[in-house]
N, C-alpha and C positions, 0 to 999 in steps of 0.2 A: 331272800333269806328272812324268813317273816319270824325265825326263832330271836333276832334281836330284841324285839319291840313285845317285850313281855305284853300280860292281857291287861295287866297294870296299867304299864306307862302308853303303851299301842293304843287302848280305847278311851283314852280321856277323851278322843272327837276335838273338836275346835278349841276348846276350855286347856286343851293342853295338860302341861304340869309346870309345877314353879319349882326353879332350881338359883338360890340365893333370891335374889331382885327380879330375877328374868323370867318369865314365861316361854315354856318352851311348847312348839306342836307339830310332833315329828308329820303327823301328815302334809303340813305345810312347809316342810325344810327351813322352819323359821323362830328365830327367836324376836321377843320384843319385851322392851321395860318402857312405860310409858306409851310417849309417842314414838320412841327409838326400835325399829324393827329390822334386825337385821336376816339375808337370809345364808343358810349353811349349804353346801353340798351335802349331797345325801349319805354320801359316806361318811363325813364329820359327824352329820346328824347320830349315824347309827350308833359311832363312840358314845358320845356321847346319853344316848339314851340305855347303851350295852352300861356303860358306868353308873348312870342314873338308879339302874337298875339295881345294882350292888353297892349304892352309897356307903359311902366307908368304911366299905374292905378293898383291901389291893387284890388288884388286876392284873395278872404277868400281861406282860408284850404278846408272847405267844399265845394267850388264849385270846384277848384282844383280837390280833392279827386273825387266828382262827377262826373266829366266828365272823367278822365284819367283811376281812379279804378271803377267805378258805384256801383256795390253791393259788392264789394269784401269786402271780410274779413282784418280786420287791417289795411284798408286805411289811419289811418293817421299815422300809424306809417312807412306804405311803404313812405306815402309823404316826412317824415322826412327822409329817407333814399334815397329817389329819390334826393330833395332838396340840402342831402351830396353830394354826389355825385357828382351832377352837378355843385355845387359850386368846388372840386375838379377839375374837369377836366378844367373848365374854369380857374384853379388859383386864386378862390377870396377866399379875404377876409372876413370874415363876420364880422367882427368888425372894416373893412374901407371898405365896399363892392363897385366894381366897375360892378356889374352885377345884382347879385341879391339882395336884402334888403329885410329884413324882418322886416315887421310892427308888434309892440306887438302889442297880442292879434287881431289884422286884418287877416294877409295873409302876401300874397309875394306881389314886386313889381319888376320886369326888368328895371333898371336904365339904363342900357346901350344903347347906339342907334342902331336900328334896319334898314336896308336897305334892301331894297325888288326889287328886287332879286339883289343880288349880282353877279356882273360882274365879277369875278375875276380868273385869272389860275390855273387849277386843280392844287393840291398838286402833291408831289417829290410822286410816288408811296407806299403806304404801305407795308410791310411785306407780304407776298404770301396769308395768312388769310384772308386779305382785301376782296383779290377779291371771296372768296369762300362767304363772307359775303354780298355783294353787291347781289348776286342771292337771299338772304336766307330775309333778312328784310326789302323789302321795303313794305309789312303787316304789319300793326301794331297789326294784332291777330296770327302772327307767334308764333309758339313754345319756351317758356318762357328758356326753356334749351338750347338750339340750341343758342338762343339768346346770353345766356350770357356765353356760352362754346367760341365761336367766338372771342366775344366782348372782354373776358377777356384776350384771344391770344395777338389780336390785339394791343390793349389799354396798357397791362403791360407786359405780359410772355416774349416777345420782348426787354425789354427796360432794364432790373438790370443789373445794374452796377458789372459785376464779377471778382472776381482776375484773374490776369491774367493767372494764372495756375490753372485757371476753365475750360480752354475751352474743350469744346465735342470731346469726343474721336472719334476715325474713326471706330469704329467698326462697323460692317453692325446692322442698328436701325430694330430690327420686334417689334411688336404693338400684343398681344394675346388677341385677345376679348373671354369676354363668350362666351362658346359654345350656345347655343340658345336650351332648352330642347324641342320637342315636344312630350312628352309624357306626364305620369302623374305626373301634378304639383308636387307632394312631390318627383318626381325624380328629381328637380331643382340641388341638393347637388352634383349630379354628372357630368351635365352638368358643370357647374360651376369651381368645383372640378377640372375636369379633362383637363379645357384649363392651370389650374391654374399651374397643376402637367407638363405640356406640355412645359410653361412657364418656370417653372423650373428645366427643362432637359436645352432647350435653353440658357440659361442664366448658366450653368453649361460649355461651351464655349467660350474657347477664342477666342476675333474677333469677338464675339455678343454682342449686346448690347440689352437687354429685358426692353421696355417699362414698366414703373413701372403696377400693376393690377389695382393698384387704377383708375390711370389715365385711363388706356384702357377699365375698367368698367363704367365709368362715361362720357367716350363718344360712347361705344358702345348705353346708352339709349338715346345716342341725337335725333335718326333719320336722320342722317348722312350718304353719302354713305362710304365704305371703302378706296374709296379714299380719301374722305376728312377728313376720322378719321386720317386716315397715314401721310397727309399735317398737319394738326391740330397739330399731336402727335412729327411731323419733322422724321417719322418714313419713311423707304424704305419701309418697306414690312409689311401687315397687315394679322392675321392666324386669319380666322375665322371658325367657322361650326355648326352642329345641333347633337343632339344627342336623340336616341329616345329608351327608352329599355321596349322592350317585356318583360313580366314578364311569359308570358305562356310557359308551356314547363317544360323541365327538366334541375336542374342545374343552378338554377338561372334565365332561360330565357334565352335570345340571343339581344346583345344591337346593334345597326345601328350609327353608326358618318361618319358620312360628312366634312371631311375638307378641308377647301381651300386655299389657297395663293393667293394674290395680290398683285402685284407691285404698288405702290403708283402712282409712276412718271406718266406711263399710263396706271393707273386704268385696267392693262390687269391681268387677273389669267394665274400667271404661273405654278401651279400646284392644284389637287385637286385629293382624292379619294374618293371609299364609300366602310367601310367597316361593315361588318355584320358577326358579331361574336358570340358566345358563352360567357356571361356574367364574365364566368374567364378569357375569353380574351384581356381586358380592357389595361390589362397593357403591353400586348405585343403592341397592336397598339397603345398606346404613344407613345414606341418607337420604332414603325416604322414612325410616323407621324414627331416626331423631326429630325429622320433621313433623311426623304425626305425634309423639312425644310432646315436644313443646306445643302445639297448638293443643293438646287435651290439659297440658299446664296452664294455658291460658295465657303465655308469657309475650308480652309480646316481643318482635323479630329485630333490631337494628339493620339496617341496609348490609353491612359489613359480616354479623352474624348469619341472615338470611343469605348471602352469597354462599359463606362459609359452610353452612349447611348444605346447600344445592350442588354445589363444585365440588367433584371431586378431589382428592391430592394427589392421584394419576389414570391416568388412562391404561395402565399396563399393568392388565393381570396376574403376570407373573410377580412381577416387581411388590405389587399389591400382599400377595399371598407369603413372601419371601419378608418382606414385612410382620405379617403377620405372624408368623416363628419366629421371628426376634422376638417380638412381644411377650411370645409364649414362653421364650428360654430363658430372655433376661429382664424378665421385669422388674427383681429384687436383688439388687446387689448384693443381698446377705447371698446369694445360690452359689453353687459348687462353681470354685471356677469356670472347669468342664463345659457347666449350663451358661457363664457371664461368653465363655471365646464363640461358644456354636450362636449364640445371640449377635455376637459380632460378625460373625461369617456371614448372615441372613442380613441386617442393615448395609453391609457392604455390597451384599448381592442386591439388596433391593435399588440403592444408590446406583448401581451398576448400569443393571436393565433400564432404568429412569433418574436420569441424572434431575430433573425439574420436583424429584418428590421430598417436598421442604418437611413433614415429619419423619420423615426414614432419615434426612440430615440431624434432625434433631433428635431422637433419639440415638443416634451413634454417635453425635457428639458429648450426649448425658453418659452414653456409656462409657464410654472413651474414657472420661473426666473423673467418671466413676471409678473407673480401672486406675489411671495412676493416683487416684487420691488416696485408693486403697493399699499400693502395691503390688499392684499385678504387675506393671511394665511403668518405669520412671524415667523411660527416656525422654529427652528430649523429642526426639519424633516423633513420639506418641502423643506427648503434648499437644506436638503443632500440628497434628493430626486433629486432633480434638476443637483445638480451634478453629480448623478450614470448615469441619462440618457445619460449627455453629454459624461462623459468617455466610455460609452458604444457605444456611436455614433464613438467614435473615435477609440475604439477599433474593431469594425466591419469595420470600414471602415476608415485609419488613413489618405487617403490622400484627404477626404470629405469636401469641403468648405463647406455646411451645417453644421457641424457634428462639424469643429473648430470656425464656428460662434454661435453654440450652447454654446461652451466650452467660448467666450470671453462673449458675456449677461450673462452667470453666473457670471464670474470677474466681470462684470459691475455690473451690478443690484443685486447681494448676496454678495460681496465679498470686493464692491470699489479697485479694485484692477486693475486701468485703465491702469497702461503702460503693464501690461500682455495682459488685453483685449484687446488693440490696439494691441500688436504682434498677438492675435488671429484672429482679425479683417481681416490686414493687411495680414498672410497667408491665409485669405479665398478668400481675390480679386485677388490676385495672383494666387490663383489655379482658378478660373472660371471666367468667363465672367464679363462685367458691371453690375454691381447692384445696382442701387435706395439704397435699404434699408441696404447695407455695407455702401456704401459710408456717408450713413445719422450717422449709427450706428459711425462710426469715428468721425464724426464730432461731436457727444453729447460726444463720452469719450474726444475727444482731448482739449473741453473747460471745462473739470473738472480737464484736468491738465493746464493750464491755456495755452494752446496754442490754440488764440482767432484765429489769423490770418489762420492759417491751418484748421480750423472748420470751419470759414467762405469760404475756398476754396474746400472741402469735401462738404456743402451743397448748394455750386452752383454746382458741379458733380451732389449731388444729382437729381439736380431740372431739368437739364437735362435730364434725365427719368422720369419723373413725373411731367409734365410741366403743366396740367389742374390742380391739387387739389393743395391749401394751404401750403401743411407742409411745404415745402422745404423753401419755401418764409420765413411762419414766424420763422422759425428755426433761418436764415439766418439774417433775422430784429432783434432778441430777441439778437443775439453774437453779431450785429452791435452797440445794445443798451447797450449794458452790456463796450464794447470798447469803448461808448461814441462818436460811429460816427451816430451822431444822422439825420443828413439829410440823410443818406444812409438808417440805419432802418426806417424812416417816408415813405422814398419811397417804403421797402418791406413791410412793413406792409402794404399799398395801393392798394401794385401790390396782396399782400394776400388777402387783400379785392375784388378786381376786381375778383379774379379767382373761391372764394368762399364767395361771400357777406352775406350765411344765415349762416356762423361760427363766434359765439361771438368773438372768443379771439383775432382775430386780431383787432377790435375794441379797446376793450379792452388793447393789448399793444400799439397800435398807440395813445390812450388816456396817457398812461404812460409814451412815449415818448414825446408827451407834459409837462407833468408835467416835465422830469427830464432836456428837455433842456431849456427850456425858464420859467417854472413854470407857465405856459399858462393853466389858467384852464377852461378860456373860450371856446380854440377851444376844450379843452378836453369833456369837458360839450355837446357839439355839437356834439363829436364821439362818447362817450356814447349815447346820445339822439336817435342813429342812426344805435344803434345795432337791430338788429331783436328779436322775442321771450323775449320784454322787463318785462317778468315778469319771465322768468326765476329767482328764488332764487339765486344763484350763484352772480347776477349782483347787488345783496343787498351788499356785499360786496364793489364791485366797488366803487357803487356811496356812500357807506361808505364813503372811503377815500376819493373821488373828494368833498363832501360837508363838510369834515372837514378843508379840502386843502382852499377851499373858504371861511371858515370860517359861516359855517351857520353848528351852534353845534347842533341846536334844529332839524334840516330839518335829520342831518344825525341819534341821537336821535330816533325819532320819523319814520324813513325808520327800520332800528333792530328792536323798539319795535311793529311794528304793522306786522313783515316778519315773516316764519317760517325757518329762518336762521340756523343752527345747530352748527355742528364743521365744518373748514375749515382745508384742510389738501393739502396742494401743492407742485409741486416741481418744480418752476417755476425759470428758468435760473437769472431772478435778482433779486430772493431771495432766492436763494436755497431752502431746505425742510422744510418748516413751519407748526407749530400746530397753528391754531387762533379758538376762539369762541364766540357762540353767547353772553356769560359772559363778556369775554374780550372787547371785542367789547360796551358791553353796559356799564362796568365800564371803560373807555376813555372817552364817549359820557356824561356820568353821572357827569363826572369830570369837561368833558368843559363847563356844563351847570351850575355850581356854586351849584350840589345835590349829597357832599360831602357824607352822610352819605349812599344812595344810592350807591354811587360810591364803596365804602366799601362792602357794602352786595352782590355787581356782583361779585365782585373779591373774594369774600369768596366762594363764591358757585362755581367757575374758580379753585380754591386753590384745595375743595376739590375735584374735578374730576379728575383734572392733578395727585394729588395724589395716587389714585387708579389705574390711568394709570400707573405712573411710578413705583409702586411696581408688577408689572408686567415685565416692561423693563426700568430697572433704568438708561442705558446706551445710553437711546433713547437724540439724542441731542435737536431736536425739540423740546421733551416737558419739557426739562430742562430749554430751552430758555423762553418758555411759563410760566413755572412753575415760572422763575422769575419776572417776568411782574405780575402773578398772586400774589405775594409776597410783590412786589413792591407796586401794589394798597390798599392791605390792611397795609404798617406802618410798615412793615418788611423790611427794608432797607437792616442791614448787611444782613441777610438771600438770600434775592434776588439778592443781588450782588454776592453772594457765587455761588447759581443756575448757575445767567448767567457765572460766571469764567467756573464753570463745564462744561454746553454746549460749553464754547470756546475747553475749552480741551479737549472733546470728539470728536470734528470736526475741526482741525484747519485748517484754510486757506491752509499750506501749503502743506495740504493730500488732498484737493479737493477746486478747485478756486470758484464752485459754490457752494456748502452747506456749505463752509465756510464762507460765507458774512453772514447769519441768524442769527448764534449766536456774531457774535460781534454787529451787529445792537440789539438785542435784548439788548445787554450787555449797549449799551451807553443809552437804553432805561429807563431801568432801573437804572443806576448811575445819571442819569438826574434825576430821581424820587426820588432818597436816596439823591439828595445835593452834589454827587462827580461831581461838574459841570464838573474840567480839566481830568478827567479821560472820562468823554463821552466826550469832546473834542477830545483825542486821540485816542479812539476808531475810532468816527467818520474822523477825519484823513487819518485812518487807510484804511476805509473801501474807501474814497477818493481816494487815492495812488493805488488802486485794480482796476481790472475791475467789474462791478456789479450796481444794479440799485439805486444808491444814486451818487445826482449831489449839487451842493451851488444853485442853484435856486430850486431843492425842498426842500434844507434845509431852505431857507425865506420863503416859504409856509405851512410845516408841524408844527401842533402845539405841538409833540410832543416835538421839542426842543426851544420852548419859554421862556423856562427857563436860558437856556445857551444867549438868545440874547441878547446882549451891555455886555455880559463879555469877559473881554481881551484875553480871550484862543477861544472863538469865532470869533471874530474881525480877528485874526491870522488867525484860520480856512479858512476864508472865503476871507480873501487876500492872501492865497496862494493857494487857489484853484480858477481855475475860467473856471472849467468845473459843 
């Protein structure tokens, strides 16, 4: 769309144009003031230089949208997200804007002054990404992934602020891309599969550090060469290859893998073979492939590793392969149920046909654990399912970092039973190599014993292996948030955004970190505005809270009654694990609207669902919390205050720092509703003194505690807190 980039602003070449302080050079997707160089997606860029263009006149939406998106799909909502953005990166304000201004109902306007071409000395050099990025976008129809796989390097991955006993270990960095199938499509599971299982032979070495999968799958589809994936990843060495299997024949067929090694630094392959085998031979050339791996790392072998690598983890191909679909289906517990049962059905079959295969145990016991932590099934038998597996992983094999990280997500996730899990953890990093997903695993149990500071230094390790996708960032923002170091979480959450801007939640928390530091709910309003997939259900919730937060009872009202909202069921680090729905939710709404009797009949019909739940699992604390709100709403004062005592006593703070903030929030909720104003004072207090997501500026915002305001146990409140 080469009509954006007037002959103006398009040919300033390197020198750019200054727009206020900044330097901009749209061929470079980049701005810089100073030594500070940030870089933009190309599409922001284009806004930006489309307004540049027209400084100080207004811009409708639709001409915007028209020229930068043309026919695309959801153009004004990428605007709104273009728009964030770039207000970001430039540092404005939107509600004293020094850049851009936003006309109601017109458009945009660039206030700031534009200088064509700008005369000015290149920036202090960028991060090494820069310049891999300077070839890749001076197209403005370049590849939208490439684009913001770079961009997000560049601009954030770079920049978090980490403890100081975060920094990156020495261990030699390799990067395992999928294997690349050329065969037949539905052989994708083994291609995949089998760089995965390669991955984690490497990564079973100490002195290796294994590129987390996520990260290395999500830039293997950039169209990237390998060395830039290696640069990108800050990896030495990149293992890629092809796999292609014959099915004709006897015995399976005979499969063909190709793999290679690259050295990053200069892009040279220092090793590579092909081999062609017999389809039960899959699992010997693993490991032979990780073998020739580490001897081109140079690492040397321990007795225990070098076994580890040579020895198979079964003799039996089918079992092997049956494995190997698990892997495929359930690698991410975020996947479709659908994909988490047929992942269970494969680890079961694999266990089946080879009862001696200690990672086919451990993996279905991760899954398992996975499953009831989530919700999928909370029986009891599934539990003690979960745990045979693990003992069984350990008993085949006791000195298995897989097999005791099985054994700590059962503590974790079935058991709460975190300082075990953490020694389980803790002996698995020890026996093997760096690991993304240990180190992550540490850092969610260590802030449910309330050690913020170490969690936050765990999931900067993390992010170091897994430096393109999200988690690590907002893991890391959500502990910073819960600590109340709120300028530190605004920045991960941002840098979260940067790295994967089509994922709600970091929105989403970045909006909550408004709320709890300044009670800001206008830039919150503007973060939400700017999530992608804005009709995802889920985000009915959100702007629930942000429009009661702003006080418009009838907007937030009127958002529930017209959504197909359901139950809400979370277990989000600043509220630990909540039951909420769409009942609850509309008798709040119904209450703040002055339709009392309405507000009654939500909560009656809330009452009796929670009821039927809890005679099920009467132990559950969630829904005791809930079950007293539900109480609470319909005139049952002492009743609900009984509930919420219950849920405190079921979960107290001092057996888990995060599910234990839920039910005392709940509890001050409901003594607010019964009239014990100084008891939800001290509750609230309580929850104050704590790490977790209640701050004194979202308490002058939430209308749940309008009751408690101008009484003297509040007043107290709120002058000895002044976070």
């Amino acid at each position: 769309m080469t009509e954006l980039r007037s002959d103006r602003l398009a040919d300033a070449g390197e020198a750019g144009f200054g727009v206020g302080d900044w330097i901009v050079r749209p061929g470079l997707n980049q701005l810089s003031r100073g030594a500070q160089v940030v870089h933009l997606r190309p599409k922001v860029m284009d806004v930006l230089v489309f307004l540049a263009d027209r400084a100080g006149k207004v811009v409708s939406k639709s001409e915007l949208t028209g020229a930068v998106w043309a026919k695309e799909f959801l153009a004004d909502t990428a605007l709104t997200r273009a728009v964030f953005e770039l207000r970001e990166a430039l540092g404005d304000d939107p509600q004293r804007p020094a850049y851009v201004e936003t006309i109601s109902k017109r458009g945009y306007r660039l206030i700031a002054e534009v200088s064509r071409p700008a005369r000015a000395a290149a920036p202090d050099p960028a991060p090494r990404p820069a310049s891999r990025w300077r070839g890749r976008s001076s197209a403005v129809g370049g590849t939208w992934m490439t684009a913001l796989l770079l961009c997000s390097l560049c601009a954030f991955g770079r920049s978090s602020n980490r403890p100081a006993n975060a920094a990156p270990p020495t261990s030699k960095r390799v990067a395992v891309l999928p294997f690349d199938n050329l065969g037949d499509p539905a052989d994708v599971f083994l291609a995949t599969a089998l760089a995965e299982e390669i991955a984690t032979r490497l990564a079973t070495v100490n002195g290796v550090a294994v590129i987390a999968r996520s990260s290395a799958e999500r830039l293997a589809r950039s169209g990237l060469s390998y060395k830039e994936i290696g640069e990108a990843l800050a990896a030495e060495y990149v293992l890629a290859g092809t796999v292609r299997w014959d099915r004709s024949g006897a015995h399976g067929g005979r499969v063909r893998i190709t793999p290679s090694l690259v050295r990053v630094g200069d892009g040279a392959q220092v090793w590579a073979s092909a081999y062609d085998e017999a389809a039960g031979e899959v699992l010997r050339v693993q490991s032979d492939v990780a073998t020739n791996v580490i001897a081109e790392l140079g690492v040397k072998l321990t007795g225990r590793a070098r076994e580890s690598l040579r020895t198979p983890p079964t003799a039996n191909a089918a079992a092997h392969q049956a494995y190997l679909r698990g892997l495929y289906h359930a690698n991410n517990l975020y996947r479709p149920e659908e994909d988490l049962r047929l992942g269970l059905q494969m680890y079961e079959r694999a266990v089946e046909l080879d009862p001696g295969f200690a990672p086919a145990w451990s993996a279905l016991s991760i899954l398992r654990s996975g499953m009831f932590h989530f919700g999928y099934d909370r029986s009891d038998g599934f539990r003690a399912a979960a745990k045979m597996a693990a003992d069984r992983a350990i008993e085949l094999d006791p000195g298995s970092a897989v097999g005791h990280a099985s054994m700590g997500f059962y503590l974790y996730w079935c058991r709460g039973e975190f300082r075990r899990a953490l020694d389980e953890f803790a002996f698995a990093r020890r026996t093997q190599g760096e690991s993304t997903w240990l180190w992550a695993a540490e850092g969610y149990v260590l802030r449910r014993l309330g050690r913020w500071d170490e969690a936050l230094a765990s999931f900067a390790r993390a992010e170091t292996l897994d430096p393109v996708l999200s988690n690590s960032a907002r893991e890391g923002g959500l502990t910073s948030l819960c600590v109340r170091r709120y300028d530190q979480a605004e920045r991960d959450f941002k840098r979260a955004i940067g790295l994967e801007p089509d994922q709600a939640s970091a929105y989403e928390f970045l909006a909550q970190t408004y709320w709890l530091a300044r009670g800001d709910t206008a830039q919150a309003r503007l973060t939400l505005e700017a999530i992608p997939r804005p009709s995802d259900p889920w985000l009915t919730y959100w702007w629930f809270w942000q429009e009661l937060f702003e006080g418009k009872f009838q907007a937030a009202l009127d958002r529930v009654e017209t959504s197909d909202i359901g139950v809400i069921t979370t277990s989000a680090v600043t509220t630990g694990r909540m039951w909420d729905s769409r009942e609850l939710m509309l008798g709040r709404a119904y209450a703040l609207v002055g339709r009392p009797a309405d507000a009654v009949r939500a909560y009656e019909a809330a009452r009796v669902e929670i009821e039927g739940l809890l005679r099920g699992d009467p132990d559950d604390f969630a829904l005791q919390s809930a079950y007293g709100l539900a109480l609470a709403g319909t005139g049952r004062g002492a009743e609900a205050v009984r509930a919420g005592r219950k849920a405190v006593k079921l979960m107290p703070l001092a057996k888990d720092a995060v599910n234990g903030t839920g039910p005392i929030l709940a509890l001050a909720e409901v003594q607010t509703a019964a009239g014990e104003f100084d008891g939800a004072c001290r509750e609230l207090g309580t929850l104050l003194s704590a790490p977790g997501g209640l701050s004194v500026p979202l308490l002058k915002i939430d209308p749940r505690w309008a009751p408690l305001r101008g009484r003297p146990c509040f007043a107290s409140l709120v002058a000895g807190n002044r976070r």
